[in-house]
C-alpha positions as CSV (number, residue, x, y, z in Angstrom):
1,X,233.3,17.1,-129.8
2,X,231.0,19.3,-127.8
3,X,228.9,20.4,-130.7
4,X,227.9,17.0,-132.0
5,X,228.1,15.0,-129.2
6,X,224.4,15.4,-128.6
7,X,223.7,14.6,-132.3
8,X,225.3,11.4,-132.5
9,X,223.3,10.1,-129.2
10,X,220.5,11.0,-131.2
11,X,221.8,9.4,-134.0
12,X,220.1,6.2,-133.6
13,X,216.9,7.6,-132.7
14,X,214.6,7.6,-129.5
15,X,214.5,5.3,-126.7
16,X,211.3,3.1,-127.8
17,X,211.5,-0.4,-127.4
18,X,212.5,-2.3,-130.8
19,X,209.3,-4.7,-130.6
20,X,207.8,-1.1,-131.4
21,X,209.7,0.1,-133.4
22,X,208.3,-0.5,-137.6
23,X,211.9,0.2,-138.8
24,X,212.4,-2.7,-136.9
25,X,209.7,-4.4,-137.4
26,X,209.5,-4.6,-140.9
27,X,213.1,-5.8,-141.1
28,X,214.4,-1.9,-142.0
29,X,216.6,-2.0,-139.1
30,X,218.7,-5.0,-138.0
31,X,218.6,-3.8,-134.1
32,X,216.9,-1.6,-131.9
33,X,217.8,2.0,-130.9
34,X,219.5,1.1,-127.8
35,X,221.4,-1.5,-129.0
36,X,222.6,0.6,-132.1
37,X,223.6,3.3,-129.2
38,X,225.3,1.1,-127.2
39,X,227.3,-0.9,-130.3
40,X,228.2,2.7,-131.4
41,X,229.7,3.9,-127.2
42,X,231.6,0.6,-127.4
43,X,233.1,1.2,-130.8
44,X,234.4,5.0,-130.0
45,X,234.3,6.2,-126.7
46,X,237.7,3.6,-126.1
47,X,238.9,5.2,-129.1
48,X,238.2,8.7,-128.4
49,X,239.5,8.1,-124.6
50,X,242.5,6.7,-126.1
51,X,243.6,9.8,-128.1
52,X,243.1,11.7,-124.6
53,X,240.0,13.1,-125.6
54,X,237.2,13.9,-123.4
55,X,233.4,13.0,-124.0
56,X,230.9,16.0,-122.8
57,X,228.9,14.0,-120.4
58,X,229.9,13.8,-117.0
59,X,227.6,10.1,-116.8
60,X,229.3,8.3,-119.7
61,X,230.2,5.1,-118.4
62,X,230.4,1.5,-118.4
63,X,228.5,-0.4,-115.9
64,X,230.1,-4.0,-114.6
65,X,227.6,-5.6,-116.9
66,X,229.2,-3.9,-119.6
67,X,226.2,-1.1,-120.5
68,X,226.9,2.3,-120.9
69,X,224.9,4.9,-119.1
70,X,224.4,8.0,-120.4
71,X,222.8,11.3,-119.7
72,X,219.8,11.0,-122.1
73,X,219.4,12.9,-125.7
74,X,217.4,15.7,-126.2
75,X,214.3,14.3,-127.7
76,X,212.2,17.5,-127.6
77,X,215.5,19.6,-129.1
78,X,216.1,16.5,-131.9
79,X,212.0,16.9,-132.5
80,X,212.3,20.6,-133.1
81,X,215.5,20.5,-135.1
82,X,213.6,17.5,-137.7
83,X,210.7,20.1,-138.1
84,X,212.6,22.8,-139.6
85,X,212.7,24.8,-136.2
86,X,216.2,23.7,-134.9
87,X,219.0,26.8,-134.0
88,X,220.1,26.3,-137.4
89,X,217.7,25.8,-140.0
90,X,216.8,29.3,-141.5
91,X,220.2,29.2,-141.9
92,X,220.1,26.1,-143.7
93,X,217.0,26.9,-145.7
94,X,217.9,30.1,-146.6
95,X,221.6,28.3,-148.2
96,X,219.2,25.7,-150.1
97,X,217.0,28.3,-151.9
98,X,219.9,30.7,-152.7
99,X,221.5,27.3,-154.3
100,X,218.7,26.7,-155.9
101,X,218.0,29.9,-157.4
102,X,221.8,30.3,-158.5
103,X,221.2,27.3,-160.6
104,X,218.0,28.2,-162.0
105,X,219.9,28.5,-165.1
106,X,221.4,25.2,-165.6
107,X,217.8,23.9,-164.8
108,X,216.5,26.3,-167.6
109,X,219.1,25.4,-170.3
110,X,218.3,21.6,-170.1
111,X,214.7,21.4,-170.1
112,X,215.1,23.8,-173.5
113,X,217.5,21.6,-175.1
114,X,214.9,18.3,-173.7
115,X,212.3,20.2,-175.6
């Protein structure tokens, strides 16, 4: 749960306002971030309290009015990670071009029998 918490508050992206938003805007999106974030808390975090799990932030909550604070994402660490400079992605790179180099063949075989 630790490891991906902070991913899936991410999840629905940063905290601009949906009049701004052109996923939005354009009709991409159905709601804003927030409210994708907090329809997602009110789906799980019952659940996941319910199995006698804990959620790794100590500000998880539900307010009276029914909103659930949070400690904010990341942005700058969800920014880094999208730009190919997150804890991970050498790693992750590296796995794609060994992939793709391993089936060079297959790649080879079919454009000779296309041609």
């Amino acid at each position: 749960m630790t490891r991906w918490w902070g991913p899936l508050m991410q999840f629905h992206g940063n905290p601009i306002p949906k009049d701004e938003d052109p996923m939005y805007v354009w009709r991409i999106k159905s709601q804003g971030n927030e409210e994708a974030r907090q329809q997602f808390l009110d789906g799980y975090v019952p659940q996941i309290w319910e199995l006698g799990l804990t959620v790794p932030d100590p500000n998880l909550r539900k307010n009276d009015d029914g909103v659930w604070e949070y400690t904010e994402p990341d942005w700058d660490e969800l920014r880094s990670v999208v730009t190919g400079h997150g804890p991970k992605s050498q790693e992750r790179l590296d796995l794609r071009r060994r992939a793709r180099e391993n089936s060079a063949w297959v790649r080879q075989v079919v454009l000779a029998q296309a041609a």
